[in-house]
C-alpha positions in Angstrom: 58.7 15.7 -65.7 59.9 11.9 -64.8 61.2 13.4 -61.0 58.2 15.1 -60.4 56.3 11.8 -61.3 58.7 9.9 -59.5 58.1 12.3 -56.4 54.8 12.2 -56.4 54.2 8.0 -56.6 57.1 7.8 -53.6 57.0 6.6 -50.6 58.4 9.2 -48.7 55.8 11.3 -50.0 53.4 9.3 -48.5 55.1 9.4 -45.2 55.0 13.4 -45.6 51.3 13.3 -45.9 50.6 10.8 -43.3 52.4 13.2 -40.7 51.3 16.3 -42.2 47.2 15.0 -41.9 47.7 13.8 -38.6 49.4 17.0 -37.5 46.7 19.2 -39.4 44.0 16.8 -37.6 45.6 17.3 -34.1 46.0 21.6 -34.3 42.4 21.7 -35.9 41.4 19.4 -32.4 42.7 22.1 -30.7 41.2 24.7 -32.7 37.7 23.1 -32.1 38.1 23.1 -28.2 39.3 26.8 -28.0 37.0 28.5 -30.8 34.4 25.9 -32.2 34.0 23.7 -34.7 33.0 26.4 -37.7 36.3 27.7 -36.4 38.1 24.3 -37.2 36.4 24.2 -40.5 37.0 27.7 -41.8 40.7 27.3 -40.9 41.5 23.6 -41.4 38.9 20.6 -42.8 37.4 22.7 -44.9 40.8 25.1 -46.0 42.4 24.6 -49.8 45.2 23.3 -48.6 44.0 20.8 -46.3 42.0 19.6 -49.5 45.0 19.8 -51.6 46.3 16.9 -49.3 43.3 14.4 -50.5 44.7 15.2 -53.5 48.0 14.2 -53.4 46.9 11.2 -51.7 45.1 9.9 -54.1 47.5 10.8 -57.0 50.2 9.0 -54.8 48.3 5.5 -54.0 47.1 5.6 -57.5 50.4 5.7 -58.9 52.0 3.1 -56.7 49.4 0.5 -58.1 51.6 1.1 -61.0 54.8 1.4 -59.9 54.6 -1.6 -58.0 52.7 -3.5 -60.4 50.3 -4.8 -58.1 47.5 -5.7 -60.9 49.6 -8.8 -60.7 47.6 -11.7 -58.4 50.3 -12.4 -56.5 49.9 -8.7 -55.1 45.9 -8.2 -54.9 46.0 -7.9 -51.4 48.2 -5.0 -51.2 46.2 -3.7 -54.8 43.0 -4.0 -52.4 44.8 -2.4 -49.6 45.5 0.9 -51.6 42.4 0.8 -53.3 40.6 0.9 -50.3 42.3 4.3 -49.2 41.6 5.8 -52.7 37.3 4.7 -52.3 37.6 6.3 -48.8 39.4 9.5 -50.2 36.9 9.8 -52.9 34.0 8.9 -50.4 34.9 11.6 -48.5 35.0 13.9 -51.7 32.1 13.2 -52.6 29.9 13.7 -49.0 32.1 17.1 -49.1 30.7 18.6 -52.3 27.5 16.6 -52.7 26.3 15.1 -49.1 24.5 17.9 -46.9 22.4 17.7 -43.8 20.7 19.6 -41.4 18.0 19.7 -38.5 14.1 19.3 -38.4 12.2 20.9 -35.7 9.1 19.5 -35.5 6.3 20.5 -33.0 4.1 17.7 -31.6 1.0 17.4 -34.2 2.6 19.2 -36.2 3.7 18.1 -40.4 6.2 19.4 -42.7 8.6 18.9 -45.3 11.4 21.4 -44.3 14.6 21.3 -42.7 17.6 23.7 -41.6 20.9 22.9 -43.2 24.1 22.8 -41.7 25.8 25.3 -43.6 25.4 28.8 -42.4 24.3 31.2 -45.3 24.0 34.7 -46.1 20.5 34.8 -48.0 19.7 37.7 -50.2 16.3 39.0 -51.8 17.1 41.8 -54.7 14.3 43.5 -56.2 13.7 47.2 -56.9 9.9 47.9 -56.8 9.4 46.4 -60.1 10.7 42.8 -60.7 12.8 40.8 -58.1 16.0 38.9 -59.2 16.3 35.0 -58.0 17.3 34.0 -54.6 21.2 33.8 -53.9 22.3 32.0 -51.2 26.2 32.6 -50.1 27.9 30.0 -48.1 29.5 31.7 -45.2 32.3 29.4 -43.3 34.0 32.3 -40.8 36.5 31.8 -38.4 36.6 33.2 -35.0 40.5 33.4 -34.9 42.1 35.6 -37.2 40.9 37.4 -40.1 38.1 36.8 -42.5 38.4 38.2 -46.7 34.7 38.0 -47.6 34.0 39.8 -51.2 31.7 38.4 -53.4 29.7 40.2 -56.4 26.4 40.0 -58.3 24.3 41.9 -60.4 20.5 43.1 -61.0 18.6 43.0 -64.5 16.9 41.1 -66.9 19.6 42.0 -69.9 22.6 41.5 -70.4 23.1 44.8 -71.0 21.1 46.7 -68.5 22.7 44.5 -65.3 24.0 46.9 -62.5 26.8 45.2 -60.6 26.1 44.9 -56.7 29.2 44.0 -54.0 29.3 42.5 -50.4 32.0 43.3 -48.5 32.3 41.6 -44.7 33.3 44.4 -42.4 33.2 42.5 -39.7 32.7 39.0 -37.7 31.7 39.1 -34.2 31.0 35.4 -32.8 29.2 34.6 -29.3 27.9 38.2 -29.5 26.4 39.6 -26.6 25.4 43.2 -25.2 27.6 44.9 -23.0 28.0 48.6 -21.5 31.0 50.0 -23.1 32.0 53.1 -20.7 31.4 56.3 -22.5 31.0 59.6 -20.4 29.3 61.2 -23.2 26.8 58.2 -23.4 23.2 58.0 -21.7 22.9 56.3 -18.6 21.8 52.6 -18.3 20.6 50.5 -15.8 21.8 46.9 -15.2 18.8 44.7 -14.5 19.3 40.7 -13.6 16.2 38.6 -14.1 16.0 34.8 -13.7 12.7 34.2 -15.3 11.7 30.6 -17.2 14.8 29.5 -14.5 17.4 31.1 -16.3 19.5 34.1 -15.9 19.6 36.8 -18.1 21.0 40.3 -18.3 19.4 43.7 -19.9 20.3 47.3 -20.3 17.6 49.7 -19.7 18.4 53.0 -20.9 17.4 56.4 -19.0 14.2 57.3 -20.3 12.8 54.1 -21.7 10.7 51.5 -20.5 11.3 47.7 -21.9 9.1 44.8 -21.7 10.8 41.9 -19.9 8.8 38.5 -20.1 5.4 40.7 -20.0 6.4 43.0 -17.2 7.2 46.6 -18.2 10.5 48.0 -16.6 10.8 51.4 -16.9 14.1 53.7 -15.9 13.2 57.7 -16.0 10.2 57.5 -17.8 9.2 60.4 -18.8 5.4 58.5 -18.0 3.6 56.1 -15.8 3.0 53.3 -17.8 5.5 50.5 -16.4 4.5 47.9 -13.6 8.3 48.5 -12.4 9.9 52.0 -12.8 13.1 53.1 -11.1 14.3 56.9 -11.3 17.3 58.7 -9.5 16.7 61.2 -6.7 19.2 62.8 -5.0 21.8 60.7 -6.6 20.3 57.4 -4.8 18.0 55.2 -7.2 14.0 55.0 -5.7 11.7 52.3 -7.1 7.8 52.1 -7.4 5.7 49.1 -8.4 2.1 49.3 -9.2 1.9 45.5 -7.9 2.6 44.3 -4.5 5.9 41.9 -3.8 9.1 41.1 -1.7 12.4 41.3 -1.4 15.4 39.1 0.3 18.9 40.4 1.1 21.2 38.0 0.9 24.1 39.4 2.3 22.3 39.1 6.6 19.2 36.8 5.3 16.4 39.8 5.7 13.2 39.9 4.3 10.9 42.8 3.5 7.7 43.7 1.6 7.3 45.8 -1.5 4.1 48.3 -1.4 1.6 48.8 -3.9 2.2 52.6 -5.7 5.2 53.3 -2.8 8.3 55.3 -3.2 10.7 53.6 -1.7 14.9 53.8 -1.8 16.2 50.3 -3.6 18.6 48.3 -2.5 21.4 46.9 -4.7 22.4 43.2 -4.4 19.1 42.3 -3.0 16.7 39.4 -4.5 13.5 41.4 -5.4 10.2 39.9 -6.7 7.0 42.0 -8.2 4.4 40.3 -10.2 6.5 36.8 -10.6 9.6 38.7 -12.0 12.7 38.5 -9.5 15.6 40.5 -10.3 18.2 41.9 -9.1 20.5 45.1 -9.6 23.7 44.7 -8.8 25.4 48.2 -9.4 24.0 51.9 -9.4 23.6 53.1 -13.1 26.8 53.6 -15.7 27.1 56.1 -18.6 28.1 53.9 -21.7 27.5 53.0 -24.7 25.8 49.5 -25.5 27.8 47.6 -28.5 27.8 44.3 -29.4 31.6 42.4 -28.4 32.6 38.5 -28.6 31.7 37.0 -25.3 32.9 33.7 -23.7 32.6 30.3 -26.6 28.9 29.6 -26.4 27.1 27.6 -29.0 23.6 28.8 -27.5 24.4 32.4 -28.5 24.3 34.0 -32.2 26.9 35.9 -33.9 27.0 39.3 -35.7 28.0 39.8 -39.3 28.3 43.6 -40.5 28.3 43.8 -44.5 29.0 47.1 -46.8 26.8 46.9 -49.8 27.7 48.9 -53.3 26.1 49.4 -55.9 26.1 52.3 -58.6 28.8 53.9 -56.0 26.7 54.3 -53.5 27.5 52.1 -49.8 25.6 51.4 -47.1 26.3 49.0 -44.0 23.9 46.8 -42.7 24.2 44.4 -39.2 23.1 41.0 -39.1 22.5 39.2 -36.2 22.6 34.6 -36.7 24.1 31.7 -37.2 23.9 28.1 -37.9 20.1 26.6 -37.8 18.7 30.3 -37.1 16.2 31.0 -40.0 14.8 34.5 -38.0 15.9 37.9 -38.1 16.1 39.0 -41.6 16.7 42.5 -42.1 15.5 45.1 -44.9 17.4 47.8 -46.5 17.6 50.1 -49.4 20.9 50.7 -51.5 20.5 53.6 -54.3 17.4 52.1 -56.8 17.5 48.1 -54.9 15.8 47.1 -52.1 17.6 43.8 -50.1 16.4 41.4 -47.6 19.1 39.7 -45.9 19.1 36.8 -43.3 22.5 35.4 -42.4 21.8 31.9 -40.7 20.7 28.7 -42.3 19.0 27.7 -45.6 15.8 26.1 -45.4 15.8 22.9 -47.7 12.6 20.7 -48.6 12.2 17.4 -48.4 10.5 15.5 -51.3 8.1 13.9 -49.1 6.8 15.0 -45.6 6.7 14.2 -41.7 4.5 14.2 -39.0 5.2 14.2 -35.4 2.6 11.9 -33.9 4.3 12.3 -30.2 7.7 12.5 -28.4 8.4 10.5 -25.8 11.2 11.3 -23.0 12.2 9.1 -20.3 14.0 10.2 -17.1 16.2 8.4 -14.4 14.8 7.2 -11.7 14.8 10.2 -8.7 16.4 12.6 -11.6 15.5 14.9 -14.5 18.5 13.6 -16.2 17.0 12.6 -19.5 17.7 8.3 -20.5 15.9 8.3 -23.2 13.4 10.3 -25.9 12.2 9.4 -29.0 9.9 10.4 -31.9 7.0 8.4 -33.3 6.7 9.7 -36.7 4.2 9.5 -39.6 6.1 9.7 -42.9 4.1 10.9 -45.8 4.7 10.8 -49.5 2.3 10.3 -52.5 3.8 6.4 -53.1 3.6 5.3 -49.3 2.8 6.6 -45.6 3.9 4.6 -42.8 4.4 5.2 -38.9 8.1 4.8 -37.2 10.0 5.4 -34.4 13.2 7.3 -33.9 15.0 7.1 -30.9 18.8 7.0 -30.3 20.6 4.1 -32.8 17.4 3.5 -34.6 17.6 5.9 -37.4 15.3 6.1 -40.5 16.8 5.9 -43.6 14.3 7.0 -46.6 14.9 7.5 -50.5 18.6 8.5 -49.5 17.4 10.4 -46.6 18.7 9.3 -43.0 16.6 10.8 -39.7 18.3 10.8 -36.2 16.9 11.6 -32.8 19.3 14.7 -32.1 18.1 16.4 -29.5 14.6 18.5 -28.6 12.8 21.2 -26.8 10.2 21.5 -24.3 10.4 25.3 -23.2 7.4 26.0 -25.7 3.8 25.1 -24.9 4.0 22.2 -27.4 6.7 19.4 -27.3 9.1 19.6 -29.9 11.7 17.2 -31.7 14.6 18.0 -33.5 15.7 15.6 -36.1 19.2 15.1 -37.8 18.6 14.9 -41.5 21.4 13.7 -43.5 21.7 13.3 -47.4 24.7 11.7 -48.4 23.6 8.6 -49.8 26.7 8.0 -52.7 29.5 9.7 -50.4 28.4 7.0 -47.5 27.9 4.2 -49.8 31.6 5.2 -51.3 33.4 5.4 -48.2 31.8 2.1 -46.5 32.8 0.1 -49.3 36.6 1.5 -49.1 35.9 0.4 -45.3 35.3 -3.0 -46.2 38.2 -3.4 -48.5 40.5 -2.1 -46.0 39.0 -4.5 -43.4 39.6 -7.8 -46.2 42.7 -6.6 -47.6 44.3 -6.1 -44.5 43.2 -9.7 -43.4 44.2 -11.5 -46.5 47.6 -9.2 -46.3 48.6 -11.5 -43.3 48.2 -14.4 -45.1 49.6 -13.6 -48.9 52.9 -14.9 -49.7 55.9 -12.6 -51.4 54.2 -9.8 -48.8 56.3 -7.5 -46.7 54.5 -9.1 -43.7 55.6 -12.5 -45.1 59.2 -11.5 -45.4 59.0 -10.8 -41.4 57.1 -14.1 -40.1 59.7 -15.8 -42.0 62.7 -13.8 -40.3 60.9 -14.1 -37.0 61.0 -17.4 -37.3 64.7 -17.7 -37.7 65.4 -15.3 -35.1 63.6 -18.1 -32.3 65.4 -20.5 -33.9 68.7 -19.5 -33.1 68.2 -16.7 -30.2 66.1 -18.8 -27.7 68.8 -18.0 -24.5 68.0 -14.7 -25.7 64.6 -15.3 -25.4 64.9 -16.5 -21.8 66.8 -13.3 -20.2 64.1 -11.5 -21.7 61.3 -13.7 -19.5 63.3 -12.9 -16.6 62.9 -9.0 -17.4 59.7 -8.7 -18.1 59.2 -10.9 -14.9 60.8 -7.7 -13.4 59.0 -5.5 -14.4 55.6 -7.0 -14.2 56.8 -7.5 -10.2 57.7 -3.6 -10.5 54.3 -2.7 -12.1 52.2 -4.5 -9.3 54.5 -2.2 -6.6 53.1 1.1 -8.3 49.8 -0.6 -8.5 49.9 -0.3 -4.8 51.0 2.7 -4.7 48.2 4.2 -6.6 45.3 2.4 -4.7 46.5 2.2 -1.0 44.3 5.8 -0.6 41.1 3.7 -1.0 42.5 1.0 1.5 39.5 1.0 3.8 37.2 0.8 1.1 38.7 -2.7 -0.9 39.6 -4.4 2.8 35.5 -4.3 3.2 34.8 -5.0 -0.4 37.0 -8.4 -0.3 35.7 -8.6 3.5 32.0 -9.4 1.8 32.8 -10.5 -1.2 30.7 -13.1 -2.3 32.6 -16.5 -3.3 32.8 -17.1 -6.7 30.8 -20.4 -6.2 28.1 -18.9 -4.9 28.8 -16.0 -7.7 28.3 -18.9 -10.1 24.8 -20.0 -9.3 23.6 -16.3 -9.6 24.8 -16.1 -12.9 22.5 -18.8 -14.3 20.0 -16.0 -13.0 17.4 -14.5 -15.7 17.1 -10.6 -15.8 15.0 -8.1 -18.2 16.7 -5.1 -19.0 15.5 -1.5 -19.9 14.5 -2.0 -23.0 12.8 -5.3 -22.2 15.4 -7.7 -23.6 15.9 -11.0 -21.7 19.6 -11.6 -20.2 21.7 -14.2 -17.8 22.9 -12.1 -14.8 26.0 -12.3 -16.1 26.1 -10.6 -19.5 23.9 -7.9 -17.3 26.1 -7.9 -14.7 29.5 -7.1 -17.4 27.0 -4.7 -18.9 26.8 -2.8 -16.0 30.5 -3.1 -15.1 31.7 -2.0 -18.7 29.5 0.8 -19.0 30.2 2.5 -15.5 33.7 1.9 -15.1 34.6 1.5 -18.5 36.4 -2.4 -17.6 35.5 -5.5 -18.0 36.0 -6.3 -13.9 36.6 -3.9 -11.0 39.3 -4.5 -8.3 39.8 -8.3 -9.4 36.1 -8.7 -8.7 34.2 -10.7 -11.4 31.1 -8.8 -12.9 28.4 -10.7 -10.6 30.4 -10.2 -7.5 30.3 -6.7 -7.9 26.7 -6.5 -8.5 25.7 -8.7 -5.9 27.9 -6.3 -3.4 26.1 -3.5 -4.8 22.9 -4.9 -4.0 24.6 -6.2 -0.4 26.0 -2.9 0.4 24.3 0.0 -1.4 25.0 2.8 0.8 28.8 2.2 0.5 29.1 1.9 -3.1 28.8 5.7 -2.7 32.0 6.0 -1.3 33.3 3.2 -4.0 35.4 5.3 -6.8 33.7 3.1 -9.6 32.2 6.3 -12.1 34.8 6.5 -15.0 35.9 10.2 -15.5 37.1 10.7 -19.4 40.5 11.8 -19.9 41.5 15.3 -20.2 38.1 16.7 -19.0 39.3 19.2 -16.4 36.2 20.9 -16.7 34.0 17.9 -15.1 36.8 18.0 -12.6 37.1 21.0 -11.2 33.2 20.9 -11.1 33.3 18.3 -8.8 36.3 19.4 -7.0 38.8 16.5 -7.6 42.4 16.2 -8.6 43.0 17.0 -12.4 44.6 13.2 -12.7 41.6 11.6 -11.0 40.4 8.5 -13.1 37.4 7.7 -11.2 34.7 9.0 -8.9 32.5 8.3 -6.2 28.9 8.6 -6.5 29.2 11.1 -3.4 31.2 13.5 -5.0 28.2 14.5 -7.4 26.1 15.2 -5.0 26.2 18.8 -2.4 25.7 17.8 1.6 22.2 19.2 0.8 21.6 16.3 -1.9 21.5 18.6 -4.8 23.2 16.8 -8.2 25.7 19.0 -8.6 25.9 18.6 -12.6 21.9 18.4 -13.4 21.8 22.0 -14.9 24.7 21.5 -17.1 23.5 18.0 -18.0 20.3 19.6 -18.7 21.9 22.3 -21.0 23.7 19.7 -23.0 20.6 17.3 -23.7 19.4 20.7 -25.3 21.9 21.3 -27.9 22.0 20.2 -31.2 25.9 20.0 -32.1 27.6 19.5 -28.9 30.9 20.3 -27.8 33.2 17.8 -26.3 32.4 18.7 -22.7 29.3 18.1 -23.4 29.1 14.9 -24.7 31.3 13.6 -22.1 29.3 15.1 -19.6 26.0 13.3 -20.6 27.9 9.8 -21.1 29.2 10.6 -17.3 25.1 11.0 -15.8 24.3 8.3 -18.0 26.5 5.9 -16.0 25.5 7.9 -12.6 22.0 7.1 -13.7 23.0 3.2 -14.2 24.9 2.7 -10.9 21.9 4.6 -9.0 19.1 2.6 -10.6 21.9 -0.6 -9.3 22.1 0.7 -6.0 18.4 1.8 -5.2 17.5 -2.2 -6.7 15.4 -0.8 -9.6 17.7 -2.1 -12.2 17.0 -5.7 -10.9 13.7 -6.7 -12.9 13.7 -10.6 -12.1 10.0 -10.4 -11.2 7.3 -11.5 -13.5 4.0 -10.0 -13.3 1.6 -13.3 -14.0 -0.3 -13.0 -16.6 0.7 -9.8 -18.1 0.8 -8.8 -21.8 3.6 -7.5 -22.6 5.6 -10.0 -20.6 7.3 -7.4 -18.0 9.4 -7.8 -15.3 9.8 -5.7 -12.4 12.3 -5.3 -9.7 11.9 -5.9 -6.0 11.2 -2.1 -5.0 8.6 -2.0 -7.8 6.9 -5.1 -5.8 6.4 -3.5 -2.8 4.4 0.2 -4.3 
């Protein structure tokens, strides 16, 4: 018993766990970038074992408190230093089995006190004809790699002796599921239609003999009637098409045009852009026998996933398909099992608030020239029988209410009313747990520099004997680092003599750094109104685009004064930080995998399209993004700033006399 306690209060224990977390933390990063995040939960945060680890921790920096005897005074900065790790270990156990959160949709005008939780769910509804047994609501965490061992029982009836026993078993997981044509030459035939309607592509199978409705146009394929606006049907082996509207077509293989007639047979053409009563579509292949099944496409957070569960009860098994995910709440599906009747939904719980919101209106803000999104918030009535008050939630200005915390996540404006999406979060003791282990760590490891009979003690006093009597030692050292700093500067060349052209006529109009003075006693107001010298505006700007505090030995106000000098060539000027190991971003626009930085130019086509606004777009969207994502919008966020800097609209040094609201507005803004 004394070596196992002995192990588990060592020190080389704790080592083991330090490199064990960090390794767990770094494959499950991995994890998350191939197959998601639930994927990184299922098999990793959220695993026994990864659990098991918190535990040992915590036995292990309890019992060196002990074993060190650092309830002594003499050691109380080390005492706070290991009880900071165990509040931040228990913090986190607590937001893991307490804390939960979710997202509230809220439509413009619109009140309510519910909200989707995080945590995906299978959500069951027993009842057979007579009474209905309470709600059960099954966490489901599945991964996306490897295997998933889903059983889980419960039973229907009032006694204790009457309850019949009911099992789920998960047959199986498909994630990022999508339709596709499985080639069967026993199957029907389908067609492949491509449609771009609402400005987005999307893909349908239309099976021989049907019709389907697609956005309020009926498509038909060998209808056995004349009911669809569009119906295709094979003749001879070659596929004719009739629309009872009129419309158009565009090849765009040789660039020809043609007309579609009104209630005209006429031989379709495949690859070719067609358009009938606002639908445009396109067919890309003659029809395939198959069968349609649903398989694991490409790692898309937009799309839902399939669950299939065997249910048995009294012996008798049926299978039943389920089609969600996380912060899906449609889609539940009936069925009948022997003498129960289910109702299954697999997708998120829907929690209540004790107290309720109104959206009063939602407010997005756009770039200048762009439909990149800079800004959108929420002004919010909150409602509850003790208080009602109006706020405003917009990004790092979150509302925190009776334990309840509100941010601006993200929102939606494909409907016909404007709609918010809040991130609600409920994790009052966990946060309040961990933040204070936060601040111990930050004091103790302060106060551990300064206490005497400390580890760090010992070494400042060594140090100091080691300059005492090794000072030549000392010297030959200066001489290499001298060296290499002389070596360093060479490579420095190296690495920038591509962009020669551009620095010789940066530094050839570089404004002297008297004259660079004098405008920093300027006064500017910023976005958000704020008043600021030129200078903290000017290292702003600097800091947030290129992710440095100067550029090319150029003080903050030089380089915006030779942005505002020489707009058109800070397009050529790599200044736009890139993050590291985004390949994506970079192959997007075409550039080296080990470029740092990029021109303005190279996000935008010789036609002047912005090569990443769709994608940008797409990410504003989500509510969890992935990493590309969020480096992708942190990336048009700095475009947005150094456009806004070269067009002169971020330079409000203007007052309008007399006005209200004390703005400011830019030279540009002078001149409308």
């Amino acid at each position: 018993m004394k070596k196992i306690i002995n192990l588990l209060y060592s020190t080389r224990l704790t080592a083991f766990l330090f490199v064990l977390y960090a390794t767990a933390m770094g494959v499950a990063t991995f994890i998350e970038n191939d197959f998601g995040t639930q994927t990184s939960k299922a098999l990793v945060y959220n695993a026994w074992w990864f659990e098991l680890i918190m535990v040992f921790f915590i036995i292990n920096f309890f019992g060196n408190i002990f074993r060190y005897r650092l309830l002594r005074k003499e050691k109380w900065p080390v005492l706070l230093f290991h009880m900071a790790f165990l509040f931040i270990l228990i913090g986190a156990g607590i937001t893991r089995y307490v804390g939960y959160e979710g997202v509230m949709p809220i439509d413009e005008g619109e009140t309510t006190d519910l909200f989707l939780s995080e945590t995906t769910y299978l959500n069951i509804v027993m009842d057979d004809n007579k009474d209905q047994a309470p709600k059960i609501h099954k966490k489901l965490l599945l991964s996306a790699w490897g295997e998933n061992d889903v059983h889980f029982e419960t039973s229907f009836g009032k006694n204790s002796d009457q309850q019949q026993k009911v099992s789920f078993d998960l047959v199986d997981y498909i994630p990022w599921a999508e339709k596709k044509l499985v080639e069967d030459e026993n199957g029907e035939e389908h067609l492949f239609f491509v449609e771009s309607s609402e400005g987005t592509r999307h893909e349908h199978y239309i099976k021989s003999g049907t019709i389907q409705n697609i956005h309020g146009i009926l498509v038909g394929f060998n209808a056995p009637n004349n009911n669809a606006t569009v119906s295709f049907f094979k003749e001879d082996g070659n596929l004719k098409m009739v629309a009872k509207e009129e419309g158009d077509w565009f090849r765009m293989a040789d660039q020809k045009r043609g007309t579609i007639n009104r209630d005209s047979v006429q031989n379709f053409q495949y690859l070719t852009l067609h358009n009938v009563s606002g639908l445009q579509f396109v067919i890309p292949r003659p029809a395939e026998k198959g069968t349609l099944k649903m398989v694991s496409g490409p790692k898309d957070d937009k799309k839902l996933d399939v669950v299939v569960f065997d249910i048995t009860t009294n012996g008798v098994t049926e299978r039943i398909e389920l089609t969600g995910g996380k912060y899906n709440s449609e889609g539940a599906k009936e069925i009948t099992v022997d003498n129960l009747n289910f109702r299954i939904l697999y997708g998120s719980r829907v929690l209540k608030l004790p107290f309720q919101i109104k959206l009063n209106d939602f407010q997005l803000e756009k770039y200048p020239s762009s439909e990149s999104a800079a800004s959108y918030a929420s002004e919010i009535t909150l409602i509850d029988p003790s208080e009602t008050f109006d706020y405003r939630i917009y990004m790092n200005h979150i509302l925190d209410y009776r334990g309840y915390k509100f941010f601006q996540a993200s929102y939606d404006l494909s409907g016909e009313v404007e709609q918010t999406r809040l991130s609600v979060n409920h994790d009052f003791w966990g946060t309040f747990v961990t933040y204070l282990g936060y601040s111990m760590l930050y004091f103790g490891m302060i106060c551990i520099f300064f206490a005497k009979n400390t580890r760090f003690d010992d070494l400042k006093k060594s140090l100091k004997k080691m300059r005492a009597k090794k000072s030549a030692m000392a010297a030959i050292a200066l001489m290499l680092f001298s060296q290499i700093s002389f070596g360093q500067q060479n490579s420095h060349l190296q690495t920038t003599i591509s962009n020669r052209q551009i620095d010789s006529i940066l530094k050839a109009n570089l404004v002297d750094e008297k004259h660079a003075e004098a405008f920093n006693q300027l006064i500017i107001q910023d976005a958000g109104g704020r008043m600021k010298p030129a200078h903290t505006f000017a290292s702003e700007l600097v800091r947030k685009v290129s992710q440095t505090n100067s550029f090319n030995d150029m003080k903050p106000s030089q380089v915006l004064l030779s942005i505002i000098e020489n707009p058109r060539l800070w397009f050529e000027v790599p200044f736009i930080y890139l993050e590291k190991g985004n390949t994506q971003i970079r192959e997007i626009l075409e550039l080296p995998k080990e470029t740092k930085y990029a021109r303005l130019s190279d996000f935008i086509t010789p036609t002047g399209v912005y090569k990443i606004r769709e994608k940008v777009a797409e990410a504003q969207k989500e509510n969890v993004k992935n990493k590309f994502q969020k480096d992708l919008i942190k990336i048009d966020r700095r475009i947005g700033l150094l456009y806004s800097a070269i067009g002169g609209g971020i330079l409000k040094i203007f007052p309008i006399p007399n006005d209200e609201n004390n703005t400011w507005v830019s030279q540009p803004e002078t001149a409308r």
